[in-house]
PLY file of the C-alpha trace (Angstrom):
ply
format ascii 1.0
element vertex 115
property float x
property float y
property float z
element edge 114
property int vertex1
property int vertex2
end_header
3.72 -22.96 40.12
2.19 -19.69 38.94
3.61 -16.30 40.10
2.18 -14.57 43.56
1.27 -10.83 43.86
0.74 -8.89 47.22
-2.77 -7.05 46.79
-3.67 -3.95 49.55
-7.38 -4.73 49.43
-9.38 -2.09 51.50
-12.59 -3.71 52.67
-15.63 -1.26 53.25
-19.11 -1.82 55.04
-21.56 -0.74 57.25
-22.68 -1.92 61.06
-25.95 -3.07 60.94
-28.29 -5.41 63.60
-25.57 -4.75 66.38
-26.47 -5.84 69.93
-26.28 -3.65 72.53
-23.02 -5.42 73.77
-21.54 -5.03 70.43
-22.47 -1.46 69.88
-21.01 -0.68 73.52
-18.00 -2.82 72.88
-17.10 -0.88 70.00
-17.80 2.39 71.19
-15.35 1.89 74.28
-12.69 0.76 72.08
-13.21 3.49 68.97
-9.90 5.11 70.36
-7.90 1.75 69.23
-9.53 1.65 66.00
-9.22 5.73 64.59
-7.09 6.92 61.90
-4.14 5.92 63.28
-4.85 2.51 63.89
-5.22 2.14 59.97
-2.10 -0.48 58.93
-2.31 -3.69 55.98
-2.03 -6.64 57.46
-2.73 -10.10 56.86
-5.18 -10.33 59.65
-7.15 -7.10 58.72
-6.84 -3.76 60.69
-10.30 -2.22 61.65
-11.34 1.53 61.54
-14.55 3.38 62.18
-15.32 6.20 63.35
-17.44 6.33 66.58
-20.38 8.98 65.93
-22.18 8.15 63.79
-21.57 4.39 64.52
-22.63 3.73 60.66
-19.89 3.03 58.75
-15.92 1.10 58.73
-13.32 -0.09 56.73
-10.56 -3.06 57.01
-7.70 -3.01 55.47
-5.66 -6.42 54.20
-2.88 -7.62 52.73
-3.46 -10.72 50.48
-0.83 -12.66 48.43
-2.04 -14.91 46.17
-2.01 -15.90 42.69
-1.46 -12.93 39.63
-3.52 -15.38 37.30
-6.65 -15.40 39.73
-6.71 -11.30 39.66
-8.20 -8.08 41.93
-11.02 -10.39 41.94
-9.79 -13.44 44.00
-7.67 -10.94 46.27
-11.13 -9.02 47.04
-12.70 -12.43 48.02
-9.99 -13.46 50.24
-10.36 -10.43 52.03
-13.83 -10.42 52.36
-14.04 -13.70 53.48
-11.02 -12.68 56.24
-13.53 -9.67 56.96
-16.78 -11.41 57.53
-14.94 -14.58 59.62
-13.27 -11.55 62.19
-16.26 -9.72 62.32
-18.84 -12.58 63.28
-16.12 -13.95 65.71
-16.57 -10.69 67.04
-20.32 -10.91 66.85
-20.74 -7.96 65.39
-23.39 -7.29 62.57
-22.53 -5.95 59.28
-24.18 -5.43 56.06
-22.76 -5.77 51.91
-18.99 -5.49 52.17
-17.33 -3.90 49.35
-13.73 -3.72 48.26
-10.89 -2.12 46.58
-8.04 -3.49 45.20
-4.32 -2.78 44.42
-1.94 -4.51 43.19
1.48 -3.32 44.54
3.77 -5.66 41.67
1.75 -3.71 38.91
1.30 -0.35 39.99
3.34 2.14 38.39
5.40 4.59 40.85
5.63 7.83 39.71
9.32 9.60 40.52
10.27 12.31 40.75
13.31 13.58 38.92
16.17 14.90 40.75
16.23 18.89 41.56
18.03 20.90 39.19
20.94 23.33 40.72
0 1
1 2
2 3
3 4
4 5
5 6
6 7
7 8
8 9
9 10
10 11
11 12
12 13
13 14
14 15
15 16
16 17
17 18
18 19
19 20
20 21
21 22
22 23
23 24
24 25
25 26
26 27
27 28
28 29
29 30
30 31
31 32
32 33
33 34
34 35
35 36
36 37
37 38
38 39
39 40
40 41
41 42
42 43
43 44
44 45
45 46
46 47
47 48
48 49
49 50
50 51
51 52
52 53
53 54
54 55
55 56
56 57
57 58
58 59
59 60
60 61
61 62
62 63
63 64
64 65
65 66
66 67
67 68
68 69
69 70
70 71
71 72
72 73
73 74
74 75
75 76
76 77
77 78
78 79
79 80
80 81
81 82
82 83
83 84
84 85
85 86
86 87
87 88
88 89
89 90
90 91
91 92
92 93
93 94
94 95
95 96
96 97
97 98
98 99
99 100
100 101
101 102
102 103
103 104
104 105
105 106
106 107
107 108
108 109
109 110
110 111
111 112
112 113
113 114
């Protein structure tokens, strides 16, 4: 059994041959999906910004295999990305991601204040 890592994978794209449903749909419910709406979850949290209706992100967690890298964490959440987003039949174009790796990034402290 190989060793797991948790990955924060944010998944970036662009709306594109929404219906008119859709693009009302979203546009009603932009106030659920702002700035503060922005969490990592395994099911993918959605954010856009209403005007322009061009652009959103998703953000994931993934766990899965250290051996199979950023690059097998991006796919999972790509693949979580495009399977939520045509369920909601919404239209999207190339999804890009970025990856972290929270068991290998290096946390900066600070040292203790002086007196």
């Amino acid at each position: 059994m190989s060793e797991q890592h948790t990955y924060r994978v944010i998944v970036r794209g662009t709306w594109d041959g929404l219906t008119e449903q859709a693009r009302e749909r979203l546009l009603t419910e932009a106030g659920e999906h702002g700035m503060t709406s922005m969490r990592f979850t395994e099911e993918g949290s959605l954010s856009y910004e209403p005007a322009p209706l061009k652009h959103f992100s998703m953000r994931f967690v993934v766990v899965s295999d250290a051996a199979d890298g950023d690059e097998m964490a991006a796919a999972i959440a790509e693949d979580r990305a495009e399977t939520l987003l045509r369920g909601l039949d919404y239209g999207f174009g190339e999804l890009k991601s970025t990856v972290t790796d929270l068991d290998t990034m290096k946390i900066n402290r600070k040292p203790a204040s002086r007196r």
